[in-house]
C-alpha positions in Angstrom: 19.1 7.3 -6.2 15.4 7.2 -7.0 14.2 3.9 -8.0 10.6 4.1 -9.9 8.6 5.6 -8.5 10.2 4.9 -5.0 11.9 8.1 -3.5 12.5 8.1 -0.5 11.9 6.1 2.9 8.4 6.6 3.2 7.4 5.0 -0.6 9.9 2.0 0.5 7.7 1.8 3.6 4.8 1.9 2.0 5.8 -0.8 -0.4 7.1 -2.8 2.6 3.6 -2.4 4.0 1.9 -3.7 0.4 4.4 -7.0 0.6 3.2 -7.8 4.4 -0.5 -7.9 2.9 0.2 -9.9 0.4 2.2 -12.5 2.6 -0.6 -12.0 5.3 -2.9 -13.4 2.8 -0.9 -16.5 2.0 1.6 -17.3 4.5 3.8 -19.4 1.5 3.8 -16.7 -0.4 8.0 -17.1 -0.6 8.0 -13.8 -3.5 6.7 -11.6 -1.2 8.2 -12.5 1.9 11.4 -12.1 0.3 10.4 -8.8 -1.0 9.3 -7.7 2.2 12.4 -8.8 4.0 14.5 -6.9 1.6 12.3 -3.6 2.0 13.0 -3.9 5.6 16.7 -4.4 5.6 17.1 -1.5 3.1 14.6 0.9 5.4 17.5 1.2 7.7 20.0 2.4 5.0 17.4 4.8 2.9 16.9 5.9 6.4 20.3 6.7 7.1 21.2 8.0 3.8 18.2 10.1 2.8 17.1 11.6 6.6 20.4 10.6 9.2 23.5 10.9 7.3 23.7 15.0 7.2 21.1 16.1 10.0 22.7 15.5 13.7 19.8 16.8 15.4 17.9 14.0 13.7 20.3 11.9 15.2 20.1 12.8 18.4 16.8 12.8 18.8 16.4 9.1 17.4 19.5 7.4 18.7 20.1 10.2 22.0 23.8 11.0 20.0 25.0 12.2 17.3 27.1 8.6 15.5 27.8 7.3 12.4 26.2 4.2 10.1 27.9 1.9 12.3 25.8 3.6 15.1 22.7 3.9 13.5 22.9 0.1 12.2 24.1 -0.6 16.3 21.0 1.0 17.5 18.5 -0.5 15.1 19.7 -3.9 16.4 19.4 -3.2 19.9 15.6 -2.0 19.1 14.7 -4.7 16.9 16.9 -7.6 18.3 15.8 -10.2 15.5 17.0 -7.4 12.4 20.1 -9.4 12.6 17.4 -12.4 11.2 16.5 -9.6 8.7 20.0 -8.8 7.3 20.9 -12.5 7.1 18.1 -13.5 5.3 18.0 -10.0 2.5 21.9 -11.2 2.2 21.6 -14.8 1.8 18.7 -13.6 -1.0 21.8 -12.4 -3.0 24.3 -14.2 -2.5 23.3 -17.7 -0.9 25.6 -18.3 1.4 25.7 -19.7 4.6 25.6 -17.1 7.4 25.8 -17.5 11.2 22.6 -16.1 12.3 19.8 -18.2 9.7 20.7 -21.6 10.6 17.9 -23.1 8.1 14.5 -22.1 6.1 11.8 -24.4 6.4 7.9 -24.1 4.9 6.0 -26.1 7.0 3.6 -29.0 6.0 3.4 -32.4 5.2 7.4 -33.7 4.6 8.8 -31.0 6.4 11.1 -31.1 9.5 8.4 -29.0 11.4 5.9 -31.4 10.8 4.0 -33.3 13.4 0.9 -34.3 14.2 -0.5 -32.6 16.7 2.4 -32.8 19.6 5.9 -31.5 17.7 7.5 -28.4 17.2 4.2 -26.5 15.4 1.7 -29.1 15.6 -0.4 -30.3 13.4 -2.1 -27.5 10.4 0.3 -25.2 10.4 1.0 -23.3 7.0 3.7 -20.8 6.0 7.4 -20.4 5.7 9.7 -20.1 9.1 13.2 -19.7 9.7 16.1 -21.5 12.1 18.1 -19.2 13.8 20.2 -19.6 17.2 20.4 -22.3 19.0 17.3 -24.0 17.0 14.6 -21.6 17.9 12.4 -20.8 15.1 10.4 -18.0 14.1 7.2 -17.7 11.8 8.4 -15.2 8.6 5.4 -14.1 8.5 5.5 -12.9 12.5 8.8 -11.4 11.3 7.7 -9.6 8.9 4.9 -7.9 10.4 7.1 -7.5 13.7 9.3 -5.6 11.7 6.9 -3.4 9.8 5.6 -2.8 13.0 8.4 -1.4 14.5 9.6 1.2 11.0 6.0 2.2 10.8 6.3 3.1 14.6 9.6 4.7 14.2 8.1 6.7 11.3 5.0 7.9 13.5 7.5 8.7 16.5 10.2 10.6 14.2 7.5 12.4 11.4 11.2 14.1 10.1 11.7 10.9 8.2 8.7 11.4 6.1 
């Protein structure tokens, strides 16, 4: 179902695209990481719906087999390993509830538990918002992000069907 003026993959792409900029210019910019994070997720089920879903040789020649959603949401996981990060985070947005992959969300700075002056887990200066996942590792949302709008807009230059 169009949404606005967004119809397809591509225009959520782009848009996913506009909210990396925007974070990239202020790494607390919480509104548009959230926004970006929830173009993402949704990429992989526009994808499957709009260009997947009904074309097999599509299918093969993105995944090597012809699968269902289940495979499709299976092999975007193994490609991108932190989408899991991705998923938790766009579902946590609506629902707020504790998941197993996001263990906490921290935005660094003064007062916060990634604080430290110049020896700790960021060191000292660092700006932006960051999430705890695993077994405490944590990762820069704004590396996220772009890691993950890397690897769509990739997908969309390799596969030019899903334009």
């Amino acid at each position: 179902m169009p949404v606005l003026n967004l119809t397809e993959p591509a225009h959520l792409l782009a848009k996913l695209k506009h909210e990396f900029e925007t974070l990239a210019a202020d790494h607390s910019n919480s509104y548009a990481a959230i926004n970006a994070i929830r173009d993402a997720y949704h990429l992989r089920e526009w994808i499957w719906h709009e260009r997947l879903k009904n074309d097999p040789v599509l299918q093969l020649a993105i995944m090597t087999k012809v699968g269902s959603e289940c495979d499709w949401n299976k092999y975007v996981n193994r490609q991108f390993t932190d989408f899991p990060v991705i998923r938790d985070l766009c579902n946590g947005s609506k629902h707020f509830v504790p998941n197993p992959k996001v263990q906490a969300t921290h935005r660094a700075g003064y007062g916060s538990p990634l604080f430290a002056y110049g020896n700790g887990v960021l060191g000292y200066g660092v700006t932006g918002l960051f999430v705890q996942v695993d077994a405490g590792r944590i990762i820069s949302v704004k590396h996220l992000v772009e890691s993950v709008c890397d690897f769509w807009a990739k997908m969309f230059k390799r596969f030019p069907q899903l334009t």
